[in-house]
Backbone as numpy.savetxt, mean C-alpha at the origin, in Angstrom:
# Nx Ny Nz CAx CAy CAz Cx Cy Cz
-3.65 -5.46 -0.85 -3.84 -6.48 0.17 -2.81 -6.43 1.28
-1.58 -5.48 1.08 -0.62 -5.75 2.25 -0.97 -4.78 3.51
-1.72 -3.86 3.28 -2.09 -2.45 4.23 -3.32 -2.35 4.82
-3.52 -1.29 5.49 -4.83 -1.33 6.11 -5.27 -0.27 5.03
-4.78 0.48 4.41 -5.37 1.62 3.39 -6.07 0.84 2.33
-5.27 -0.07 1.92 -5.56 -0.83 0.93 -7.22 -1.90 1.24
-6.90 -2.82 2.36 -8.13 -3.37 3.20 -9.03 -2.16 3.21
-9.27 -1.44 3.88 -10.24 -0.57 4.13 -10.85 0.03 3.32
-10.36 0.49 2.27 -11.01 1.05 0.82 -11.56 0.39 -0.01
-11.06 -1.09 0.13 -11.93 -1.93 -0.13 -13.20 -2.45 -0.07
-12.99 -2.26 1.81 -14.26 -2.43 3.06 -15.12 -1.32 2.43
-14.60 0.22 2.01 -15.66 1.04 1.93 -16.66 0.80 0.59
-15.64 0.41 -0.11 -16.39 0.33 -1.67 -16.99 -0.79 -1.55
-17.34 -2.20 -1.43 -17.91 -3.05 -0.56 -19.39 -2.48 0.10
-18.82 -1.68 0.86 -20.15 -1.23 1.87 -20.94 -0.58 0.63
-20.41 0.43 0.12 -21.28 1.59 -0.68 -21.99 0.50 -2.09
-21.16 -0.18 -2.84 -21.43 -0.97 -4.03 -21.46 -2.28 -3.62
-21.46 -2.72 -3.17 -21.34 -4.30 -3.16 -21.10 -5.05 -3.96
-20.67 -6.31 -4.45 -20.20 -6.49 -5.91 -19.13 -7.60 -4.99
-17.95 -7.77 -5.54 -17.18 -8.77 -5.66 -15.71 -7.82 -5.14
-15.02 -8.32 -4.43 -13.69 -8.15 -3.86 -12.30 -9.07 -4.25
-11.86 -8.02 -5.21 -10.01 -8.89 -5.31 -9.44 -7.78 -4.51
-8.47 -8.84 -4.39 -6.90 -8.21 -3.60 -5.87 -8.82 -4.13
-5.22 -7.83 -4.14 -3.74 -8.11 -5.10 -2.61 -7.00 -4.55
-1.58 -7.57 -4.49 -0.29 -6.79 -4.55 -0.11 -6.26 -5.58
1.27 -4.99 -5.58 1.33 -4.95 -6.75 1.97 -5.95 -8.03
2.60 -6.99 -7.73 3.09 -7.76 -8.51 1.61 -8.45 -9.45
0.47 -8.76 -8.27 -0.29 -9.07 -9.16 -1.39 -8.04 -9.90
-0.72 -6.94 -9.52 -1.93 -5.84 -10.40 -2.68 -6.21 -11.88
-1.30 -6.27 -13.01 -1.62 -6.36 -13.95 -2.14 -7.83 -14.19
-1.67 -8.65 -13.78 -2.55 -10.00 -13.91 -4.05 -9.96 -13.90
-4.42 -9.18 -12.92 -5.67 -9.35 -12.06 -6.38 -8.33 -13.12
-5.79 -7.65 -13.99 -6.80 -6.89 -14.81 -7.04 -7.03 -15.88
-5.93 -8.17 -16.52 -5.79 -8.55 -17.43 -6.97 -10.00 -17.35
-6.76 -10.32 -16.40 -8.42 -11.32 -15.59 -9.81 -10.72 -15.96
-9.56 -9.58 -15.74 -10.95 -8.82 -15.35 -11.62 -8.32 -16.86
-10.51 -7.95 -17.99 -10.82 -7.79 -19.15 -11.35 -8.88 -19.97
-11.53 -10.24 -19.50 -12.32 -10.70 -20.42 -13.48 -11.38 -19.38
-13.51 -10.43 -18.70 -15.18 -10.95 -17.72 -16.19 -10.19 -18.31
-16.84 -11.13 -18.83 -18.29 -10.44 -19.77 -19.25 -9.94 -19.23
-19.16 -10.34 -17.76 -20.61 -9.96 -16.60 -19.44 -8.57 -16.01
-18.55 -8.32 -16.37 -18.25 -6.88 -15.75 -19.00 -5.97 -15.94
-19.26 -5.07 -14.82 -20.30 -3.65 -15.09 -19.42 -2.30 -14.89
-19.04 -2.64 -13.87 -18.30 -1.70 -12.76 -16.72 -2.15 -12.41
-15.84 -1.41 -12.23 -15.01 -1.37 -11.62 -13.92 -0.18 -10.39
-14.00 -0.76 -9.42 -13.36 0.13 -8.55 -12.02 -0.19 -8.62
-10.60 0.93 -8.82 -9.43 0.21 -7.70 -8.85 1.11 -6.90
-8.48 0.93 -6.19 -8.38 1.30 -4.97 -7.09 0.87 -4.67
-5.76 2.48 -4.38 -4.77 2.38 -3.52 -3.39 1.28 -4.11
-3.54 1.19 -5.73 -2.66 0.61 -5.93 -1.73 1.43 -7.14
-0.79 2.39 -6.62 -0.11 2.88 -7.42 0.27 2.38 -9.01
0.54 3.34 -9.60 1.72 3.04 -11.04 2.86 2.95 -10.89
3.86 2.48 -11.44 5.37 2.32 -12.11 5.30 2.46 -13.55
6.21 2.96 -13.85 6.72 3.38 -15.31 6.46 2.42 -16.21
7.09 0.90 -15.68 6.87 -0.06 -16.34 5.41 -0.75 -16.48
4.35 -0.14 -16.05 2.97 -0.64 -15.98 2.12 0.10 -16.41
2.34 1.52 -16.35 1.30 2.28 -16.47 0.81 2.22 -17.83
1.33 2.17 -18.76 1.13 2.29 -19.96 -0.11 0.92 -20.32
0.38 -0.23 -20.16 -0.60 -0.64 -20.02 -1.87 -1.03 -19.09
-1.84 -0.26 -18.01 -2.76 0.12 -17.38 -3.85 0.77 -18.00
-3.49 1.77 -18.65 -4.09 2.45 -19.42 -4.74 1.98 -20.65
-3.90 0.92 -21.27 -4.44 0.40 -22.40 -5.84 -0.58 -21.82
-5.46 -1.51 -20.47 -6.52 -2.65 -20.36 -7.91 -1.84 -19.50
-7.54 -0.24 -18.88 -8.68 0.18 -18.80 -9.49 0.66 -20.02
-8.82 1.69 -21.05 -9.61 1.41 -22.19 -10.20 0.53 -22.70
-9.73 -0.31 -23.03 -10.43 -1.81 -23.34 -11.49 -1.69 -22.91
-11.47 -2.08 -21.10 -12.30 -2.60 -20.66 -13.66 -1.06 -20.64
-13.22 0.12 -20.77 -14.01 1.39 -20.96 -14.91 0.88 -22.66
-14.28 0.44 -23.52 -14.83 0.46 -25.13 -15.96 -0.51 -24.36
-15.91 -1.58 -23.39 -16.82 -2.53 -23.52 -17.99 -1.96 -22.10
-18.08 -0.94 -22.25 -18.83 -0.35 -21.28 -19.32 -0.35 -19.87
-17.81 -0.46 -19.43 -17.58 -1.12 -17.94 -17.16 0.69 -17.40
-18.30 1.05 -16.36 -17.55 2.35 -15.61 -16.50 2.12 -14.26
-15.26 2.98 -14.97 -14.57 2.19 -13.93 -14.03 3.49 -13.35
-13.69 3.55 -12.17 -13.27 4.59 -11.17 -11.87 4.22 -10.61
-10.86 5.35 -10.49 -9.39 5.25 -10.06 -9.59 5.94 -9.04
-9.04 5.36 -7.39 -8.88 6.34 -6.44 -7.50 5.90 -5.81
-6.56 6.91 -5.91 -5.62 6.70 -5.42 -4.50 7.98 -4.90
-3.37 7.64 -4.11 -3.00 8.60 -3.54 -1.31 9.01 -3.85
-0.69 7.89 -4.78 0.14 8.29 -5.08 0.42 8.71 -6.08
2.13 8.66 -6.77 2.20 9.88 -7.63 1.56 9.33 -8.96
1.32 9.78 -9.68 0.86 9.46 -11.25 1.03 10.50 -11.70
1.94 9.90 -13.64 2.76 10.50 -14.17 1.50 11.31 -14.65
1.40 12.59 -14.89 0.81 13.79 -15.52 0.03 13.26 -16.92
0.73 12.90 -17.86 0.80 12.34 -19.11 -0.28 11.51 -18.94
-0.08 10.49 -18.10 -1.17 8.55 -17.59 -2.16 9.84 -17.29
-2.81 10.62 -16.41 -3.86 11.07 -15.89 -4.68 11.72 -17.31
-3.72 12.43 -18.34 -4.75 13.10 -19.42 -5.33 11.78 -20.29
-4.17 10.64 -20.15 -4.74 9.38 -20.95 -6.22 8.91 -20.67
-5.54 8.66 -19.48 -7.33 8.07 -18.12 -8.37 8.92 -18.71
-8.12 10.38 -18.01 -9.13 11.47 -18.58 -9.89 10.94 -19.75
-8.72 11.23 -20.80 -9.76 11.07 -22.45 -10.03 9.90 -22.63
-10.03 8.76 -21.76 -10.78 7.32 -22.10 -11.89 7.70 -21.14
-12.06 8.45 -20.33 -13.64 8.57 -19.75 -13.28 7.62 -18.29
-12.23 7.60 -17.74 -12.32 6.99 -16.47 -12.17 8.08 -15.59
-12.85 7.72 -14.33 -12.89 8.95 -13.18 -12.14 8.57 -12.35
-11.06 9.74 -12.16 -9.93 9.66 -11.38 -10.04 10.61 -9.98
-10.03 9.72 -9.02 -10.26 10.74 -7.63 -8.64 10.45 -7.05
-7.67 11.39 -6.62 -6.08 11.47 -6.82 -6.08 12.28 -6.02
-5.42 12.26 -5.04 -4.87 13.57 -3.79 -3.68 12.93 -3.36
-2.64 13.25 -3.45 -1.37 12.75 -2.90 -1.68 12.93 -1.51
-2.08 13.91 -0.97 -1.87 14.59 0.84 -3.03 13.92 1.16
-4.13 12.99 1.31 -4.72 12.22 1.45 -4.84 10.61 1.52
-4.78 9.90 2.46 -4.76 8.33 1.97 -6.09 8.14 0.95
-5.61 6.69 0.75 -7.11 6.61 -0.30 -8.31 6.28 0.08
-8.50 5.47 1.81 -9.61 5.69 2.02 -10.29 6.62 2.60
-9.45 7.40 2.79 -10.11 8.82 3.42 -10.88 9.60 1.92
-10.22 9.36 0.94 -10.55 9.58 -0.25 -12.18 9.23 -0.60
-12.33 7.89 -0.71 -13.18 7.22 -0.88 -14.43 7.14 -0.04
-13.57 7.72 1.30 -15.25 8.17 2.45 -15.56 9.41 1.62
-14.76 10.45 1.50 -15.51 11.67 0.97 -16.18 11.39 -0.56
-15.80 11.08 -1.30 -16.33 10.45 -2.55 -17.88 10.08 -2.22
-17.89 9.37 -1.68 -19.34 8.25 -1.67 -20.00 8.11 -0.24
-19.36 9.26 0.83 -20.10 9.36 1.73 -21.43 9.24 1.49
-22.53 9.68 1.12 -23.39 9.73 0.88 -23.99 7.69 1.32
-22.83 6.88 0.50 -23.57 5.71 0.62 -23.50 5.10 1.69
-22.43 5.59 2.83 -21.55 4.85 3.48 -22.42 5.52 5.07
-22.25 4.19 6.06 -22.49 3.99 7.41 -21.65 5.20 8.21
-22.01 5.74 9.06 -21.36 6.66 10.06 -19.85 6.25 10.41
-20.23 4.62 10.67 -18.65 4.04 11.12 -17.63 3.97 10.05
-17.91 4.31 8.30 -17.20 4.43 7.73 -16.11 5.31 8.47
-16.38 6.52 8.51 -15.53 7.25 8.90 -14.01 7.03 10.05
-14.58 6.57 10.99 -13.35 5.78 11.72 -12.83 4.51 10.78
-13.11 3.90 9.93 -12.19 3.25 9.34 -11.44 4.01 8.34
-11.73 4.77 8.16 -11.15 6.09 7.30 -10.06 6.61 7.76
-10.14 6.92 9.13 -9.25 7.65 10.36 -8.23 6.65 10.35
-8.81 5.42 10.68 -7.61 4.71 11.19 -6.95 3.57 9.84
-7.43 3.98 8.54 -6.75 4.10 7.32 -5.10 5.06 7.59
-5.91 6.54 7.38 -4.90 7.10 8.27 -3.90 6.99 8.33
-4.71 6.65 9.82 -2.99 6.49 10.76 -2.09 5.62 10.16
-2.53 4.40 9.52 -1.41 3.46 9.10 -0.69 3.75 8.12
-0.97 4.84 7.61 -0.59 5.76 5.98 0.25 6.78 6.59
0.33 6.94 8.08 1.18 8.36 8.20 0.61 9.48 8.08
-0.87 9.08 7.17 -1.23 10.82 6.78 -2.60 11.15 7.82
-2.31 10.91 9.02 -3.31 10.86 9.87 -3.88 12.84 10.43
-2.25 13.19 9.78 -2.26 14.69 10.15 -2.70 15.63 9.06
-2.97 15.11 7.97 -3.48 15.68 6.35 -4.50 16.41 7.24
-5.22 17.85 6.18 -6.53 17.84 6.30 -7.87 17.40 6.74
-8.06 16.28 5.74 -9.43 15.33 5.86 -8.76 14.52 6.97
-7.98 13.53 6.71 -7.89 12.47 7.61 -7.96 13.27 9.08
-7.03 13.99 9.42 -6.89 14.44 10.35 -8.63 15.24 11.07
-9.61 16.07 10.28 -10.97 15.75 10.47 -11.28 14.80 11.01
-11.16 13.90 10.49 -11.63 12.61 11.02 -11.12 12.04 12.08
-10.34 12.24 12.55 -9.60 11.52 13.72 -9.89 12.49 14.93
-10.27 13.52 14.78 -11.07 14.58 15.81 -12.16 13.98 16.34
-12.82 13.14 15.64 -14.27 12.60 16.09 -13.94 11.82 17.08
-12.68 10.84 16.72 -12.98 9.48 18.10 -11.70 10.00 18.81
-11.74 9.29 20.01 -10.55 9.18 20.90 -9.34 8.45 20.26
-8.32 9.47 20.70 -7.49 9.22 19.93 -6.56 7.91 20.18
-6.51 7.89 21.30 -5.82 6.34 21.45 -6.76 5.43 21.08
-8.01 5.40 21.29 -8.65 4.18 20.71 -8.82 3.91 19.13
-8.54 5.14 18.56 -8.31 4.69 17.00 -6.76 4.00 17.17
-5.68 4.79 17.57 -4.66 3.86 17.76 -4.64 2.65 17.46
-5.12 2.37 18.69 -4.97 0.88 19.52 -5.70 -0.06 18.16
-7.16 0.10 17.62 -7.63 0.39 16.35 -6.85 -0.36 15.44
-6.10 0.95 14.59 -5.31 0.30 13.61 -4.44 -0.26 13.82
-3.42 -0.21 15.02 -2.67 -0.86 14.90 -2.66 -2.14 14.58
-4.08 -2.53 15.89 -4.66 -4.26 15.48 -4.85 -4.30 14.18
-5.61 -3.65 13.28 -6.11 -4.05 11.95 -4.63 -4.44 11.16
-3.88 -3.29 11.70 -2.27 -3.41 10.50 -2.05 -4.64 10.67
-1.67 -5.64 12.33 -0.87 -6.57 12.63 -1.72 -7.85 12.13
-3.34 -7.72 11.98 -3.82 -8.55 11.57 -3.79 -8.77 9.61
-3.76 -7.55 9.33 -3.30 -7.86 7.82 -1.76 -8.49 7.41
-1.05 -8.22 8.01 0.77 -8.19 8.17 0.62 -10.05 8.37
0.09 -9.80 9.24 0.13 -11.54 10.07 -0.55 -12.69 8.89
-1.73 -12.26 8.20 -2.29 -12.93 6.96 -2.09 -12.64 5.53
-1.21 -12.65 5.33 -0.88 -11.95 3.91 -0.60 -13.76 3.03
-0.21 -14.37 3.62 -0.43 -15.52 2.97 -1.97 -16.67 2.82
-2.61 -15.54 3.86 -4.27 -16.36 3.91 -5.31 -15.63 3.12
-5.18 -15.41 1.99 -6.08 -14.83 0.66 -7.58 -14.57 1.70
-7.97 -15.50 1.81 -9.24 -15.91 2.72 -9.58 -14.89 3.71
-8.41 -15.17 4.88 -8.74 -14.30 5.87 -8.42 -12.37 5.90
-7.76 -12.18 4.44 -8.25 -11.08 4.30 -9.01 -10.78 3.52
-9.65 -11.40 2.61 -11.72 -11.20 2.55 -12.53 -10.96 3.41
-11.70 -11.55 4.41 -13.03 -12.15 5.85 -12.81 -10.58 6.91
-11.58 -9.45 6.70 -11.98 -8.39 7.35 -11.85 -7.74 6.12
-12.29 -7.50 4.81 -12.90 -6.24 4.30 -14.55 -6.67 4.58
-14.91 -8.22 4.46 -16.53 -8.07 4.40 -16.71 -7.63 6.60
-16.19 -8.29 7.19 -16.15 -7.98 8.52 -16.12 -6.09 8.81
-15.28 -5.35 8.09 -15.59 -3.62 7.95 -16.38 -3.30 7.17
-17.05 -4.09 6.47 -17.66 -3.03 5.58 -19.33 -3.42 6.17
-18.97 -4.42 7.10 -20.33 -4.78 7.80 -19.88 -3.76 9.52
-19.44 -2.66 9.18 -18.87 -1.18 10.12 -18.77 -2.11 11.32
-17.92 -3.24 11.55 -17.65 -4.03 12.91 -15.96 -3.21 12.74
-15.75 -3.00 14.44 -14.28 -2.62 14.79 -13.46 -3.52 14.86
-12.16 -2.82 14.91 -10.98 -3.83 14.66 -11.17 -5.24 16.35
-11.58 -4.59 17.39 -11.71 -5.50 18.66 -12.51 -6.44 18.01
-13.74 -5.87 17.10 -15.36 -6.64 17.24 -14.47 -7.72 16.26
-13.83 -8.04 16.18 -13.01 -9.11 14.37 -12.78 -9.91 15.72
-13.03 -11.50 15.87 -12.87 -12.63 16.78 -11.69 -13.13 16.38
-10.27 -13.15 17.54 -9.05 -13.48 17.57 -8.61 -12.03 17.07
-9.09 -11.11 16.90 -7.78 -9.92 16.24 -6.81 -9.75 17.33
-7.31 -9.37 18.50 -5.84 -9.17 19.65 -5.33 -10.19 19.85
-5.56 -11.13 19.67 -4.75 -12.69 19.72 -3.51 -12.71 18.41
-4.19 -12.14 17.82 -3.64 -12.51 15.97 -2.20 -11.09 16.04
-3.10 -9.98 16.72 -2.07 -8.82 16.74 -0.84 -8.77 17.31
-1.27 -10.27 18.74 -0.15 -9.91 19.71 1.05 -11.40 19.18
0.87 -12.02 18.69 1.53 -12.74 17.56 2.27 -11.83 16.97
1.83 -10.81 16.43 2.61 -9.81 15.36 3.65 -9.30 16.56
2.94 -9.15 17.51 3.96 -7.77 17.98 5.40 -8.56 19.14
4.75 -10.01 19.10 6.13 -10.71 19.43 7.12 -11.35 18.25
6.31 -11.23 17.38 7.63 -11.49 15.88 8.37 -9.97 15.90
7.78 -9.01 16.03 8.39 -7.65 15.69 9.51 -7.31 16.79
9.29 -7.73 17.75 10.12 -7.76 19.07 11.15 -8.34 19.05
11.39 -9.75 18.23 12.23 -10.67 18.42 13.48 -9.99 16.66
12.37 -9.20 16.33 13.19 -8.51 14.57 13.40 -7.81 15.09
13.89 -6.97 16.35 14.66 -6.20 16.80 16.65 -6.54 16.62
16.36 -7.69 17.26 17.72 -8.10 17.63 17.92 -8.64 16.18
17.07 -9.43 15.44 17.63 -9.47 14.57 18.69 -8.38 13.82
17.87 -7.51 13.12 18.31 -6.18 12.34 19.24 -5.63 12.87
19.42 -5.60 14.77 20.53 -5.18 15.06 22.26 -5.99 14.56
21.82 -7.63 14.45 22.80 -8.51 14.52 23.36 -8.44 12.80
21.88 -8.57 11.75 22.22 -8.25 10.44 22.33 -7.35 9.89
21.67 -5.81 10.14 22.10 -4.82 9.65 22.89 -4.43 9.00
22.91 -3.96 7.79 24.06 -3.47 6.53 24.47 -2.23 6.67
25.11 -1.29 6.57 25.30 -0.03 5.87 25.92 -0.17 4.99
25.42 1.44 3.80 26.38 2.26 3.21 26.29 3.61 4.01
26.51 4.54 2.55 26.88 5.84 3.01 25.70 6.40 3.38
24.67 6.48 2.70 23.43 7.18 2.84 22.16 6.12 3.54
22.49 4.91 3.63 21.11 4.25 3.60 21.54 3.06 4.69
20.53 2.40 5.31 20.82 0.83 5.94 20.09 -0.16 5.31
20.64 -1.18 5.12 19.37 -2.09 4.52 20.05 -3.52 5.12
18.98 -4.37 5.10 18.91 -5.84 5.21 17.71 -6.93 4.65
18.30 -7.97 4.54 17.24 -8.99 3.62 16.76 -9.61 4.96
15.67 -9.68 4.51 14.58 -10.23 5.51 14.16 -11.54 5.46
14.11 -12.63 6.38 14.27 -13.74 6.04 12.56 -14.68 6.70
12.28 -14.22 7.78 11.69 -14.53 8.12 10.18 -14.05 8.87
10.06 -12.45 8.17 8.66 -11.63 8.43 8.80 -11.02 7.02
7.70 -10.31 7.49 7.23 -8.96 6.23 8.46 -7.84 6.35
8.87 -7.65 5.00 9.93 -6.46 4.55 9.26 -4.99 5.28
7.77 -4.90 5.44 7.24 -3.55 5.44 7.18 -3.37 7.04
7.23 -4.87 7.87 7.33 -4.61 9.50 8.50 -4.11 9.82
9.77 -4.65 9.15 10.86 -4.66 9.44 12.22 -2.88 9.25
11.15 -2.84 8.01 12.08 -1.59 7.41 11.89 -0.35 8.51
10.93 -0.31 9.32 10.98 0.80 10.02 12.43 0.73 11.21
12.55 -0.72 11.66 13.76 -1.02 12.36 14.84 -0.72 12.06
14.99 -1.38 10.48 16.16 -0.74 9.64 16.63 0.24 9.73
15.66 1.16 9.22 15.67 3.31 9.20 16.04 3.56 10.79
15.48 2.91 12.10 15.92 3.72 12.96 17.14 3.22 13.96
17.43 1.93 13.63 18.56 1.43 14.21 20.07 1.66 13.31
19.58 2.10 12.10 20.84 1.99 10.91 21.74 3.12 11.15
20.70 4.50 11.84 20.83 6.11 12.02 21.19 6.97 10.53
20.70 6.15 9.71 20.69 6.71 8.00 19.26 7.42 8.08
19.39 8.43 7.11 17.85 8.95 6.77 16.99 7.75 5.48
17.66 6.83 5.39 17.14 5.68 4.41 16.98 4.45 4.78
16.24 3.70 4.98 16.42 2.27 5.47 15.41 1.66 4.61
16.07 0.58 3.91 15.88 -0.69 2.83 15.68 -2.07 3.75
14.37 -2.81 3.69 14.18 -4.18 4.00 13.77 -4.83 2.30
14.46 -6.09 1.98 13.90 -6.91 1.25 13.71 -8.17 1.67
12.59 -8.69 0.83 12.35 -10.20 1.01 11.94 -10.66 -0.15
12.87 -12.32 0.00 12.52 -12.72 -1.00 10.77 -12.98 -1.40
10.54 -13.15 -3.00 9.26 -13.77 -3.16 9.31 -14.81 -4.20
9.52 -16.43 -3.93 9.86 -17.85 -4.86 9.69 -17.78 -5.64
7.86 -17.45 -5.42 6.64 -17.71 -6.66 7.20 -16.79 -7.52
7.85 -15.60 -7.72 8.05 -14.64 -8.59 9.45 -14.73 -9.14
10.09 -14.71 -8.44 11.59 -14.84 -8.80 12.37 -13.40 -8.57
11.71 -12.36 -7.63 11.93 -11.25 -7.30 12.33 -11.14 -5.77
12.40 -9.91 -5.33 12.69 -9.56 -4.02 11.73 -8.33 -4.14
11.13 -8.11 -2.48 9.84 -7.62 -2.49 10.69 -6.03 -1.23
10.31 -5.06 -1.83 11.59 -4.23 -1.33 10.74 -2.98 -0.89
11.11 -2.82 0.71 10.01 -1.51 1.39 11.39 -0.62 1.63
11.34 0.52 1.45 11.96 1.75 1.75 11.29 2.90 2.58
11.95 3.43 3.71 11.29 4.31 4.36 12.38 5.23 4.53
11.78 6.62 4.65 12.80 8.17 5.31 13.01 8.70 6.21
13.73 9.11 6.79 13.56 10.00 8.08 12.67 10.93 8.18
12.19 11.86 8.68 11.84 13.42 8.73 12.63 14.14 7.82
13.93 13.96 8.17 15.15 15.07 7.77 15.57 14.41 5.97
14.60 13.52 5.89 15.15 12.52 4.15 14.71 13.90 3.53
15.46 14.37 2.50 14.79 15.91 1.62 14.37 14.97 0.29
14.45 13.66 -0.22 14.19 13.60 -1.12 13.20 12.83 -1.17
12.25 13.10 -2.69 10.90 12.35 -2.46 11.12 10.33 -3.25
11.46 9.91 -2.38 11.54 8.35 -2.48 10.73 7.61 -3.39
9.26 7.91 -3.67 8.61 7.49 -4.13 8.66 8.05 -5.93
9.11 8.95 -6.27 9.57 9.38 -6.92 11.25 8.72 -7.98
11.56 8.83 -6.98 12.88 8.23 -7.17 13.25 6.45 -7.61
12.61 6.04 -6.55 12.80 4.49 -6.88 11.49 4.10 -8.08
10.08 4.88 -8.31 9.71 4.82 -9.75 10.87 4.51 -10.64
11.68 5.71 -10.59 12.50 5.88 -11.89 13.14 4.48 -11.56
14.31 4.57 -10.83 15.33 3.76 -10.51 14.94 2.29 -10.73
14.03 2.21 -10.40 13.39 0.40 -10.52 13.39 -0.09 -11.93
13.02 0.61 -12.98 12.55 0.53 -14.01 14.59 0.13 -14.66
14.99 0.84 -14.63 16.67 0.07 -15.22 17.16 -0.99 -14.67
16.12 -1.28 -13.33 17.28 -2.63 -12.69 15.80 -4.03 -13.09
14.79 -3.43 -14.44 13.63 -4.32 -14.80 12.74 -4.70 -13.86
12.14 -3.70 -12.73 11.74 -4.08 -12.05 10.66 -2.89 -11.95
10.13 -2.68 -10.43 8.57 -1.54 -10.81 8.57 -1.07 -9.23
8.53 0.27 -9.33 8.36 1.03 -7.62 7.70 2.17 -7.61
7.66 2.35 -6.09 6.77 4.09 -6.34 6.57 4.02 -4.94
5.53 5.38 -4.87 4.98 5.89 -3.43 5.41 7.02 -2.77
5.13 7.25 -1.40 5.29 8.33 -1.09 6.29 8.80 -1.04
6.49 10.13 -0.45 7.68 10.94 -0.19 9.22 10.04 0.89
8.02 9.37 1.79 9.18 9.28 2.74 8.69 7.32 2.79
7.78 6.98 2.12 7.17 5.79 2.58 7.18 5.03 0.61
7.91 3.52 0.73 7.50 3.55 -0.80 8.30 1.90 -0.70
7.92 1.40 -2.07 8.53 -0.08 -2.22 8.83 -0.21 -3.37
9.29 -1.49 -3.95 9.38 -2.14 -5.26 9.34 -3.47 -5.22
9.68 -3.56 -6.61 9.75 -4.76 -6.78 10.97 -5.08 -7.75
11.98 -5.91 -7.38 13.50 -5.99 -8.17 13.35 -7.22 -8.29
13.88 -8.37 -9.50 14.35 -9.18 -9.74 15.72 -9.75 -8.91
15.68 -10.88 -8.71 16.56 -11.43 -7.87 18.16 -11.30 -7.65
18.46 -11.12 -9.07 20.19 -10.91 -9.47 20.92 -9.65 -9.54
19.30 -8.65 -9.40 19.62 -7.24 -9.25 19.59 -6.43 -7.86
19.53 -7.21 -6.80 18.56 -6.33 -5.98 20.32 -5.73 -5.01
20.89 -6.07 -5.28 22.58 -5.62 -4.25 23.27 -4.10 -5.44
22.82 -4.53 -6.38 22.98 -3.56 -7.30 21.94 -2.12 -7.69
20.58 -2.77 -7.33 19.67 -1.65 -6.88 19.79 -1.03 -5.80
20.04 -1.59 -4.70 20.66 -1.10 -3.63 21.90 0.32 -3.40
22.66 -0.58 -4.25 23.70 0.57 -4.82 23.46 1.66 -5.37
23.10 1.36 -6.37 22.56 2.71 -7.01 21.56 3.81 -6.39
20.55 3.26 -5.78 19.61 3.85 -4.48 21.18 4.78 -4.08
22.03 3.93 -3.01 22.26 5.14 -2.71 23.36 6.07 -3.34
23.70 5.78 -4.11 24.38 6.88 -5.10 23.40 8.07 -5.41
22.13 7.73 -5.75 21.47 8.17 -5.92 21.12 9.65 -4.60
21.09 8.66 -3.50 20.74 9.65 -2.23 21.68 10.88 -1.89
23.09 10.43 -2.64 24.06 11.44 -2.41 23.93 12.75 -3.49
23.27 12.47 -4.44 22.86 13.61 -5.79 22.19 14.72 -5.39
């Protein structure tokens, strides 16, 4: 629910199956499946774009079995890492795993089920994409050949600032996966450039912030985020800090955690998503993702100390 990869793969599976739409972070992953395992009218299940952590996977695996013994076909499409081991598990319970790291997941999911999907799938695919970074992959990058390229831009960007901007309105992000998967553009969504340009004067004004709070260590910049999204902010972090690492957290009440985006330079050699998997898991907490793009989730009393270790870590 926090991304446009995430929204959109939604929108596609929606379009192709129709059926019923959750969204969840990852904090609420396992809740939401642990929900879903005692729904007796389950047939089907899609998920879509929500990584593992060390600390979850295992039973990931257990509540899809489950829900596999009770003859629910359920499909995994996703793009980050998964441990080797979790994939032969999945395998021999009979779930179908569609997995490309160098791919976002709805670019994934157009090729999958093209067959069911509207022409305009495809530009929401593209401009999945772009908001993933992996706009230059293979497939995605296919796809972004078709339309003009600034107008996918312009595109996602709106879609990103309108998801970013509602992350506390459950509602109004229902209202653009059924709005894409009914192949309407990010303009055709009523108030999106209104809603976007909201975003892009909070992001303006988290300039000066990050400059005024900004942390360093040796390897990394980070700062707690007080008053936007950790995932708008961290890119500020990384390029105002001049570290190849930049850390935004924010708190989250309801949980009793801190909600923690990490991003890399170009020149970062190490794979992040990788790393803070491991690392999260000793400070009791759960992370992952890409190479240069990735988050967690830390408990409250740990997160100056996860921090630390991160970058001890970066110096190895």
């Amino acid at each position: 629910m926090e991304d446009a990869d995430g929204i959109s793969s939604a929108a596609l599976i929606r379009q192709a199956f129709g059926g019923e739409t959750v969204l969840v972070d990852y904090p609420g992953l396992m809740p939401a499946l642990e929900a879903l395992e005692h729904d007796e009218k389950l047939k089907s299940l899609y998920i879509c774009d929500l990584g593992l952590s060390k600390n979850n996977q295992d039973q990931f695996v257990e509540i899809l079995s489950s829900l596999k013994k009770k003859k629910v076909a359920i499909t995994y499409v996703d793009h980050h890492d998964i441990d080797p081991e979790i994939v032969k598990k999945l395998q021999k319970a009979k779930i179908k795993i569609i997995h490309d790291v160098n791919e976002c997941t709805t670019v994934q999911v157009y090729g999958a089920f093209k067959s069911k999907l509207s022409d305009h799938a495809a530009f929401i695919a593209a401009c999945a994409a772009i908001t993933d970074y992996m706009e230059d992959r293979p497939k995605g990058s296919r796809l972004l050949q078709i339309y003009d390229r600034q107008f996918a831009l312009i595109s996602a960007t709106v879609l990103t600032y309108n998801i970013v901007g509602h992350q506390k309105d459950p509602d109004y992000l229902l209202y653009l996966v059924e709005m894409l998967s009914e192949s309407k553009y990010p303009h055709e969504i009523p108030n999106s450039f209104e809603f976007a340009q909201i975003q892009v004067e909070k992001l303006a004004t988290m300039i000066e912030k990050v400059k005024k709070s900004l942390k360093k260590m040796k390897n990394l910049g980070y700062m707690e985020i007080i008053d936007a999204g950790a995932s708008g902010a961290v890119n500020f972090v990384l390029g105002l800090s001049g570290k190849d690492v930049g850390v935004a957290y924010k708190e989250r009440v309801d949980h009793g955690i801190y909600a923690v985006s990490i991003r890399g330079s170009k020149s970062c050699s190490i794979h992040l998503g990788r790393l803070v998997n491991s690392l999260a898991q000793d400070f009791g907490g759960s992370g992952g993702g890409h190479d240069k793009a990735c988050g967690a989730v830390i408990p409250k009393d740990k997160i100056i100390s996860f921090i630390k270790a991160l970058n001890t870590k970066l110096n190895q």
